[in-house]
DRENZAKOL-777532 format. One record per atom (N, C-alpha, C): residue in one letter; z negated, y, x negated. Coordinates in steps of 0.02 Angstrom, whole numbers, padded with zeros to 5 digits, always signed. Example, Ala and Ser with C-alpha at 12.3 -4.5 7.8 and 13.67 -1.06 7.14 Angstrom:
A-00390-00284-00660/A-00390-00225-00615/A-00390-00165-00660/S-00354-00112-00642/S-00357-00053-00684/S-00394+00002-00645/
This chain:
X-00189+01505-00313/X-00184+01473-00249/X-00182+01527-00195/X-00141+01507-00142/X-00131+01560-00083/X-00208+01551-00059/X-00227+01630-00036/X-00292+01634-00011/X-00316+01602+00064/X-00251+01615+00094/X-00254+01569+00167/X-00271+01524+00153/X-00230+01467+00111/X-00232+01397+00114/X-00307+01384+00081/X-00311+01422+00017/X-00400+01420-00014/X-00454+01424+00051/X-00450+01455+00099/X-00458+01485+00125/X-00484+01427+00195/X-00423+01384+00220/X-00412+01341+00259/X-00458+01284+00243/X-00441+01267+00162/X-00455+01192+00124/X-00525+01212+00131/X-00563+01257+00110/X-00640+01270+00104/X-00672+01285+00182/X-00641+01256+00223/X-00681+01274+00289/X-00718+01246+00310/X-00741+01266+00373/X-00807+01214+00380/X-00757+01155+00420/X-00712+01171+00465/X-00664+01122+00493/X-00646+01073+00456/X-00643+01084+00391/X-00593+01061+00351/X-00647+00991+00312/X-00709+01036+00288/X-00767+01004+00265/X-00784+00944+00324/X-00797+00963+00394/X-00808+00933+00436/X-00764+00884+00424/X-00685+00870+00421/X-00649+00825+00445/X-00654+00772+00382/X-00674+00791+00322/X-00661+00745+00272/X-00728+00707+00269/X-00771+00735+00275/X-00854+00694+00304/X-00844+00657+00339/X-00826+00661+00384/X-00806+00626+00438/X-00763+00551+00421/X-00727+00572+00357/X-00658+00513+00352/X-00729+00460+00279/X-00778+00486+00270/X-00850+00433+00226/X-00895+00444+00287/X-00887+00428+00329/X-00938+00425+00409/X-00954+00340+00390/X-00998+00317+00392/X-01041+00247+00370/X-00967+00197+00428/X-00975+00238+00506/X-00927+00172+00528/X-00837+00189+00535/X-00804+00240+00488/X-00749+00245+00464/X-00725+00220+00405/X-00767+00209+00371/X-00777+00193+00279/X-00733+00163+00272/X-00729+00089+00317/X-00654+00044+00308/X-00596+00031+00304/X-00595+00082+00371/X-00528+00132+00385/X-00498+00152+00324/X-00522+00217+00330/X-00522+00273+00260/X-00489+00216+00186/X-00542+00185+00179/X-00539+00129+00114/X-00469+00077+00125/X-00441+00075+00176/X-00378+00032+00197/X-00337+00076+00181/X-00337+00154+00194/X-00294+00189+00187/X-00293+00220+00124/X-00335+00231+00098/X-00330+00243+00023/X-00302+00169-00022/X-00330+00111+00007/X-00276+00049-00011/X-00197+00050-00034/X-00187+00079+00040/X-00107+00069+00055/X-00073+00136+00004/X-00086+00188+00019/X-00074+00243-00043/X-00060+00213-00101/X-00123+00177-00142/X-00113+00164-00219/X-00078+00106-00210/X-00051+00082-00183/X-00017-00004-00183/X+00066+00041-00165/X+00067+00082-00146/X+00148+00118-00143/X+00147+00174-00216/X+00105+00217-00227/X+00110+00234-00298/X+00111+00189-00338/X+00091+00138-00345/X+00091+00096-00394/X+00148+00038-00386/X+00197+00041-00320/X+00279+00024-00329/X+00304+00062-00373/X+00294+00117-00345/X+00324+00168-00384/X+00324+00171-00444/X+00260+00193-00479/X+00258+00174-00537/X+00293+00119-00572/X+00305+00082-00528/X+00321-00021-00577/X+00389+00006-00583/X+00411+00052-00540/X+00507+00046-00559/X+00508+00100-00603/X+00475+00145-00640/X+00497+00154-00658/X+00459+00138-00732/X+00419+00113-00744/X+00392+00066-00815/X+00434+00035-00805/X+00473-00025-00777/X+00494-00096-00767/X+00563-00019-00821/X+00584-00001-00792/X+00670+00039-00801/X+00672+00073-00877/X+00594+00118-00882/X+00585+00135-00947/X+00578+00092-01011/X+00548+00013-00992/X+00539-00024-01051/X+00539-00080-01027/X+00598-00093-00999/X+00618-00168-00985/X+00658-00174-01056/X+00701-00130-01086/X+00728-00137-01138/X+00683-00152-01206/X+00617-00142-01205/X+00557-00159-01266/X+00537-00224-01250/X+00540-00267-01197/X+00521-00324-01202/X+00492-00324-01138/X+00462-00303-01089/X+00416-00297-01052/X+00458-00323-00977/X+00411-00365-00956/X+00439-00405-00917/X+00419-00367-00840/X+00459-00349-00818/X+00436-00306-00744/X+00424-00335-00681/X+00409-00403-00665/X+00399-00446-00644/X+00306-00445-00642/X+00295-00484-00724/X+00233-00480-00739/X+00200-00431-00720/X+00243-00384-00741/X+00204-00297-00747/X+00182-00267-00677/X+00248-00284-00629/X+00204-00285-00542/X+00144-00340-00520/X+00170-00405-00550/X+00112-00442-00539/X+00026-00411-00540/X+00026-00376-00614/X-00033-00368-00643/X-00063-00308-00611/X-00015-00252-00600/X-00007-00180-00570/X-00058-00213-00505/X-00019-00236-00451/X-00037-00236-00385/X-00102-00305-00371/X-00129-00336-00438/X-00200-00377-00433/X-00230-00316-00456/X-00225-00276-00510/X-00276-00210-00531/X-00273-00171-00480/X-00239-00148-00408/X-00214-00078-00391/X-00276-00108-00334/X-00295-00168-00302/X-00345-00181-00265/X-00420-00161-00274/X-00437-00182-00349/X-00512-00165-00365/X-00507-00082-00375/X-00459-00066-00412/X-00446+00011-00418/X-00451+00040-00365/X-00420+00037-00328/X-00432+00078-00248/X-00480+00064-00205/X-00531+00023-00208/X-00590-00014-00187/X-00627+00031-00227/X-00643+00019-00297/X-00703+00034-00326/X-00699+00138-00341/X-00640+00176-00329/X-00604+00222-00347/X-00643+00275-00263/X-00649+00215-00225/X-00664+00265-00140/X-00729+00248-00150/X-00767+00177-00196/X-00845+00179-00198/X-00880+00227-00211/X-00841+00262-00272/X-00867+00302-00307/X-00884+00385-00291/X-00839+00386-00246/X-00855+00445-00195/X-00880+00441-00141/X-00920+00397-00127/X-00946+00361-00068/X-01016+00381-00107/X-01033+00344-00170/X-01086+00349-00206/X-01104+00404-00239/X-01056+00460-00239/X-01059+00523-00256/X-01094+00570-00217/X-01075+00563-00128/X-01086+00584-00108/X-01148+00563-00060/X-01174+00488-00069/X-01245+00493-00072/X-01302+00485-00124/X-01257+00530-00177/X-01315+00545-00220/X-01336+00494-00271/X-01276+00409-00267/X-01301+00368-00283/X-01281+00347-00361/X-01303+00392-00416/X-01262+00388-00504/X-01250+00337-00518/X-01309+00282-00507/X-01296+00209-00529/X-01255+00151-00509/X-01215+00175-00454/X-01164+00134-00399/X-01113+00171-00433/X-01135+00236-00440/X-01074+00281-00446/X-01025+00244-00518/X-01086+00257-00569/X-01056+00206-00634/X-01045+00166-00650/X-01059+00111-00596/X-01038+00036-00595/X-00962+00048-00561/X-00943+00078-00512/X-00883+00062-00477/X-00819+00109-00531/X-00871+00169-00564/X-00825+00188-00604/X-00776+00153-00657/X-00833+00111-00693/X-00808+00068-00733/X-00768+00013-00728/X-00774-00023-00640/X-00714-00059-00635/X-00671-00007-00614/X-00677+00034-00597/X-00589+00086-00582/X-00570+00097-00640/X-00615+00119-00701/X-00588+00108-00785/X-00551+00061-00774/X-00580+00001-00777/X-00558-00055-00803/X-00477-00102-00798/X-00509-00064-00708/X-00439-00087-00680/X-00362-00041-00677/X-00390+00019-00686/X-00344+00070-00702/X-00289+00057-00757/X-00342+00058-00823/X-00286+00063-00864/X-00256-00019-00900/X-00286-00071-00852/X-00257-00140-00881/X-00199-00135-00896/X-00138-00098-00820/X-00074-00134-00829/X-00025-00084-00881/X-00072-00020-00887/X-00024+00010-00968/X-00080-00019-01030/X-00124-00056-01037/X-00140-00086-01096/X-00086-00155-01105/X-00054-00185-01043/X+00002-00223-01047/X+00062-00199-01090/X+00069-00136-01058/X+00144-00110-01086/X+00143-00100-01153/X+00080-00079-01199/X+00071-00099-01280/X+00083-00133-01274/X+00040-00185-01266/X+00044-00254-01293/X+00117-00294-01305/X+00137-00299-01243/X+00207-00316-01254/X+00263-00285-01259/X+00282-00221-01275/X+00331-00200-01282/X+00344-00201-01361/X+00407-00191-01382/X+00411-00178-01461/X+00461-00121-01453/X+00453-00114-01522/X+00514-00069-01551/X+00515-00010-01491/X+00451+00048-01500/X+00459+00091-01441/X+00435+00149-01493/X+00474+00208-01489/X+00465+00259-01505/X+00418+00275-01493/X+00385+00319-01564/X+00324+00364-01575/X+00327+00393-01485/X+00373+00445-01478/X+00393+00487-01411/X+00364+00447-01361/X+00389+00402-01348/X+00372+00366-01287/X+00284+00342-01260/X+00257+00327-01327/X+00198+00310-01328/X+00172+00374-01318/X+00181+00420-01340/X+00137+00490-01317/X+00179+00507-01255/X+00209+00485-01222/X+00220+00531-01166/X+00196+00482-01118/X+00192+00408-01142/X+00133+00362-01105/X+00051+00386-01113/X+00029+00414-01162/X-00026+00452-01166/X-00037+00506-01132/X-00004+00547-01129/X+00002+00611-01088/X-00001+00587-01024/X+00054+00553-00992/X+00047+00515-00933/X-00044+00495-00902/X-00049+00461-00945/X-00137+00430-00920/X-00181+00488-00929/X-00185+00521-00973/X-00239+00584-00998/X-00216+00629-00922/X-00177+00626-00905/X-00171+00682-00841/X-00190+00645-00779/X-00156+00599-00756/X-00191+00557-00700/X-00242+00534-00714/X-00293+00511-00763/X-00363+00513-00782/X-00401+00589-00733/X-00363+00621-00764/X-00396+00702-00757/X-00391+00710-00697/X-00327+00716-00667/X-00345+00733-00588/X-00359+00683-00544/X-00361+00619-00566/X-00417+00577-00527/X-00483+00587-00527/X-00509+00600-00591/X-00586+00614-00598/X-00602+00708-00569/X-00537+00715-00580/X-00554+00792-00530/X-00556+00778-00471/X-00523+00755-00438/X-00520+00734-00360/X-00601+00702-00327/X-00607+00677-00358/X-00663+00620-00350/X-00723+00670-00349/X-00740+00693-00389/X-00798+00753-00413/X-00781+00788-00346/X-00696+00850-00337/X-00709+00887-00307/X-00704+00876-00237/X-00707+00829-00215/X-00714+00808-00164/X-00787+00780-00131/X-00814+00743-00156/X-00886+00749-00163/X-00922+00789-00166/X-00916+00856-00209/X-00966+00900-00192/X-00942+00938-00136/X-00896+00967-00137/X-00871+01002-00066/X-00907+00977-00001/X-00906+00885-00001/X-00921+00867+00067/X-01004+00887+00062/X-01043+00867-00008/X-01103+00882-00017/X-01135+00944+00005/X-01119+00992+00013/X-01122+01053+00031/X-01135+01065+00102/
């Protein structure tokens, strides 16, 4: 990483401004806007599941349906959790985690379920897919929390 920008991101300005965006009377804000983010990644996402395995069976219709009822508790319980991180709170922390589990990976436990006839390939590059956005979500979340903790 460029040392400026390391440099910039680790400031106290910088620390200051993101504290600021889990301030008790911004929370809502913040939480609307982290809303609207995962409800447009997760268009995104639908076109291109709907394009990749509309041909296996998978109805892309349903598949936004289910996407954008999960992408609500997900992005709700996903900003709790760094809310609860950062006051220290483990047991909120692991309750909201588990509906962001939960709700996370419903709408690719869909795309098993109903798709057929899908290459070995595909299913691991649907694995790879989740194992990495798993990862830098739960990185994000952590490193963001302690930073502000500090």
């Amino acid at each position: 990483m460029n040392s400026e920008l390391h440099r910039v991101i680790n400031s106290q300005k910088t620390k200051a401004w993101i504290l600021s965006l889990f301030a008790p009377n911004k929370r809502d804000s913040t939480a609307k806007i982290w809303l609207g983010i995962n409800l447009l990644y997760d268009l995104g996402r639908t076109g291109i599941v709907t394009l990749v395995f509309h041909k296996h069976g998978l109805n892309g219709w349903v598949y936004l349906a289910l996407t954008l009822v999960c992408s609500v508790p997900f992005s709700l319980s996903s900003f709790r959790v760094s809310v609860a991180l950062i006051e220290h709170d483990i047991q909120n922390a692991l309750m909201y985690g588990l509906i962001g589990i939960v709700s996370f990976y419903a709408p690719d436990i869909y795309i098993v379920i109903v798709s057929r006839h899908v290459s070995r390939g595909l299913y691991i590059l649907l694995g790879i897919y989740l194992l990495i956005s798993s990862l830098v979500l739960i990185r994000r979340i952590f490193k963001s929390s302690t930073r502000i903790k500090r």
